[in-house]
N, C-alpha and C positions, 0 to 999 in steps of 0.2 A: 758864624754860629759858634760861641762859648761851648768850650766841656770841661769841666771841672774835674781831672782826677785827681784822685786821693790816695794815700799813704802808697806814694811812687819811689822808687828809686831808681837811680841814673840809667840800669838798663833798661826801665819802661821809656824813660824819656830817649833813648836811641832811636828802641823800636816803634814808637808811636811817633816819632816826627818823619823816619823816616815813610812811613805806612802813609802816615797823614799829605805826602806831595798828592796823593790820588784824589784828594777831596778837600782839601784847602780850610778846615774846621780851624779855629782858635782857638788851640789846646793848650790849658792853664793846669801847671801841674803846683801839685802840694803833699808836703812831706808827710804832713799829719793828717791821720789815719779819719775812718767819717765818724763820727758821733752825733748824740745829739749839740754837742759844746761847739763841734768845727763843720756843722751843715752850714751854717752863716759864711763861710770862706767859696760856697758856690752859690751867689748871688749872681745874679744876671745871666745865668746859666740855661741853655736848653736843655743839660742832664748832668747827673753825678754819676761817674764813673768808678765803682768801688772794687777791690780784691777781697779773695778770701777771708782778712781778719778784721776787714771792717765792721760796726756795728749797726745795721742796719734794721735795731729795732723800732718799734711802734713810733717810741718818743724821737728817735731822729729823723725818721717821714714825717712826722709832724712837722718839723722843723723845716723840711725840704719843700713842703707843703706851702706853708710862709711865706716862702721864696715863688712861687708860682714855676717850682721845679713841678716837671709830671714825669721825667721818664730818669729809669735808673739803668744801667749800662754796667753789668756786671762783667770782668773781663777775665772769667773763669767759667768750670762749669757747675760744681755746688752752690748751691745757697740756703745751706743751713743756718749763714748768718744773717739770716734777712726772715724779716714778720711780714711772707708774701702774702700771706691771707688779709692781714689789714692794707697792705699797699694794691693790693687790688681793689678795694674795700675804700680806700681815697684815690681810687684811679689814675693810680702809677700804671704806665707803661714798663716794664722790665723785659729786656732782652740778657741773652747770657753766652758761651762759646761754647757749647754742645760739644764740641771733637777740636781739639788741638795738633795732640801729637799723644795718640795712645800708646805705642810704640815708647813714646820715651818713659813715662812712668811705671810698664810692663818690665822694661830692660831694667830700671832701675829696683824695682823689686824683686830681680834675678840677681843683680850685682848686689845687695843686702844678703840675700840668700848665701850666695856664695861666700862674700867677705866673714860672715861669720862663723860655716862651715871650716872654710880654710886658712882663718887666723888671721886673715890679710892685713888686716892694722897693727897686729901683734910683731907678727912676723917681718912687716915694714920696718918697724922701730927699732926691731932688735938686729936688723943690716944694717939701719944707720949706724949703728952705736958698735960695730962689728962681732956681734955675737950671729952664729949663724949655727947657734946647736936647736936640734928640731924636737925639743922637750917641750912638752904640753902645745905642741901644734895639730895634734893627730885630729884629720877630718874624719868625713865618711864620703862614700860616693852617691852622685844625687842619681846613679841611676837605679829603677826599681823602688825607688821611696816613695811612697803614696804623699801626694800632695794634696791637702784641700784646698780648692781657690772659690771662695766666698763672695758673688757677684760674679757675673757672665757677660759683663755690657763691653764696651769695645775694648777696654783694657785686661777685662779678665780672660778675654779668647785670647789677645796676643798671647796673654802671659801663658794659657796651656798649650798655644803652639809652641811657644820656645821651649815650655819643660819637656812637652813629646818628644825634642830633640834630645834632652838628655836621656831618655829613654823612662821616666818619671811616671809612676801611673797615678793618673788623674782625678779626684774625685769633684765635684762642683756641686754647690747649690746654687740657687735665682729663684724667685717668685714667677720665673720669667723663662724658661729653659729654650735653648736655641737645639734643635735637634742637631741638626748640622754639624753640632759642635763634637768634636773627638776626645770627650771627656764621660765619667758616667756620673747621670743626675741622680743626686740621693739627698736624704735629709741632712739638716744643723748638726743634727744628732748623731749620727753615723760619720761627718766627716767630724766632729771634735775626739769620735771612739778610736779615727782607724786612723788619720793622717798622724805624718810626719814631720808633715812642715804646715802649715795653717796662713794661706794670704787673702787678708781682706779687701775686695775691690768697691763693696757697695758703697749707696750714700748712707750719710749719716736721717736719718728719720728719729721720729720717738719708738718705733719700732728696735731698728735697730741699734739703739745710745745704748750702750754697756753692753753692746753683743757679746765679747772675752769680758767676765766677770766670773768671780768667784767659786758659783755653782756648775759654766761652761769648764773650766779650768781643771776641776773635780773631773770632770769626762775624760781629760784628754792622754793620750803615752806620754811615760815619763819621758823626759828630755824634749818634749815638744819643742822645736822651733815655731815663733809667728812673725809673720811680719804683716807690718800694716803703711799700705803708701795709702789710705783712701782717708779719711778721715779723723782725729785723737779721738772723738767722743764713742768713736765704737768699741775704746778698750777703757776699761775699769782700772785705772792706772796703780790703787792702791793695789785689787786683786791679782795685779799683774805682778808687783814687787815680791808680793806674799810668794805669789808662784815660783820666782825666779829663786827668793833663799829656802822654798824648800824642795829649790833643785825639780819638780814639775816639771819647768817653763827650763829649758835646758841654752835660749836662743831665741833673742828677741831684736828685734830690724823694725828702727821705725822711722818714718818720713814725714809724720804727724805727731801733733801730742795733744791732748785737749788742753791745756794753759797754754796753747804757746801763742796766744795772739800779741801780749808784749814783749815778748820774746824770741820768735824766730822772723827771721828777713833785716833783725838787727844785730851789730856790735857791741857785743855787752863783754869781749874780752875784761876790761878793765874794771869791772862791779863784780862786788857779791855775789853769788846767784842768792837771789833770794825763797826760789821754788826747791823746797826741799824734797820734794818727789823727785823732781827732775834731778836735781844733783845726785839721788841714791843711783837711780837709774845709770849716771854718766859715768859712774864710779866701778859699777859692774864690769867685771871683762868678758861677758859675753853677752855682752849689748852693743848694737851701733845704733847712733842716733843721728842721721840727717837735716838738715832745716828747711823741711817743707820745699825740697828739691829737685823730686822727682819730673816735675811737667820743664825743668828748667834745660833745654836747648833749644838751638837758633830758630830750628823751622818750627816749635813751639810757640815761641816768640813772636814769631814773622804771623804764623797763622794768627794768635790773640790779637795781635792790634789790627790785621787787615780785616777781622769778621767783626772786630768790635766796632768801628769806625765802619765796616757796611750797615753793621745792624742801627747805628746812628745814623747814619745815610738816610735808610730805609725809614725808620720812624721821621723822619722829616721831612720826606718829599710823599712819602705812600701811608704816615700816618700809622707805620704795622711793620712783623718782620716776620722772618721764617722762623727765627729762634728768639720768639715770644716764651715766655716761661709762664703756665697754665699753673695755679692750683689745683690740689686733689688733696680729700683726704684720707690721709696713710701713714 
């Protein structure tokens, strides 16, 4: 049985060959990302298998379509990049990888937190170079600092267990509130008034696209720290620059960008940048900018290709899976 992924790099092909001894599939990888221009490259295929910056609109199920492709194999857990209400609508099958490794992208929007608090990149550069004078490194301490952590699903509770450890008091929003949780639920409103630090866990919806925008921004303490490991379209990238030069936005940590589909997971040392946003951004010192790297360690890894490849399993011996992806709309 053919599977087709798409826009791979070498460590997908590791971990999906080696995942794949378990089920013996004929895994065809390709460089280039799905469109509607490169659906034609999984011909003969029982699924396409896409990541995050695929484009997996209307016009490239059409095309999937053609091909007498019916099931799509997302091997993440967003899919804001996908026109699920039409692929159900031409009776795509879509499964996706519900829980990876929540833990790694909780940790990693603690180590953003941190790195910008305590200069770490700064401070790196200037041992290399052997200056070791501690001018303009002055942090603060995380404990007691009201954090808002915006989304509660499995990544936003790690992330308030581990701030609890700092001693960090909590504020949380969700649509969706886990009692359980050792955090205090309060409104959008109340945590852009009162927090300190601001981290985005939700998905991207039309709801939440430009959640930090111009008028949220306006609410928040000056010197606000944000960071955002969950999605780019939930920040208003221009309202965000605004923030930063006038000093508002005091610390910004991101893992995401909304342009960066031809841009991160690639080598563009050597070009232009030609995103003038993003260059202002990178130019700032007290910005770090990651490349969509937060979900990136091994048992990360290990898990997406062992559930992607069961959930492939399962649509072809049972026809169905556990982690079918349902429309709603919201």
């Amino acid at each position: 049985m053919k599977i087709a992924f798409f826009n791979t790099k070498p460590y997908d092909i590791t971990f999906f060959e080696k995942a794949n001894k378990n089920f013996s599939f004929d895994l065809k990888f390709f460089k280039e990302p799905l469109t509607k221009d490169t659906a034609h490259l999984a011909a003969g295929s029982f699924a396409a298998c896409a990541f995050v910056n695929d484009d997996l609109c209307k016009s490239t199920l059409e095309e999937l379509k053609k091909l007498n492709i019916q099931n799509i194999a997302l091997r993440c857990t967003g899919f804001n990049n996908l026109d699920l209400k039409a692929a159900l609508e031409m009776d795509f099958k879509v499964v996706n990888v519900p829980h990876y490794s929540p833990n790694a992208v909780a940790e990693h929007a603690v180590a953003l937190m941190l790195s910008l608090n305590r200069k770490i990149p700064k401070a790196y550069i200037r041992s290399k170079e052997g200056n070791f004078s501690l001018d303009s490194l002055l942090g603060f301490d995380m404990n007691e600092k009201i954090v808002g952590v915006i989304g509660t699903g499995s990544i936003g509770k790690i992330l308030v267990k581990i701030l609890l450890g700092f001693g960090c008091k909590i504020l949380c929003y969700d649509p969706y509130p886990d009692q359980n949780l050792n955090g205090v639920y309060t409104t959008l409103e109340n945590i852009f008034k009162e927090a300190d630090i601001i981290s985005l866990h939700c998905p991207l919806t039309p709801i939440t696209y430009h959640l930090i925008n111009e008028n949220t921004i306006k609410m928040m303490k000056d010197n606000v720290m944000i960071i955002n490991t969950g999605r780019g379209g939930l920040i208003d990238t221009e309202a965000v620059i605004s923030g930063l030069k006038n000093e508002k936005i005091g610390y910004l940590g991101l893992d995401v960008y909304e342009e960066e589909a031809n841009l991160f997971f690639e080598d563009k040392s050597d070009r232009i940048l030609l995103d003038d946003l993003l260059a202002r951004l990178l130019m700032m010192p007290n910005v770090i900018i990651t490349s969509h790297m937060g979900f990136f360690t091994d048992k990360a890894m290990r898990t997406i290709s062992q559930t992607t490849l069961s959930n492939l399993h399962d649509l072809k011996t049972k026809n169905s899976s556990s982690n079918m992806v349902i429309y709603c709309e919201c």
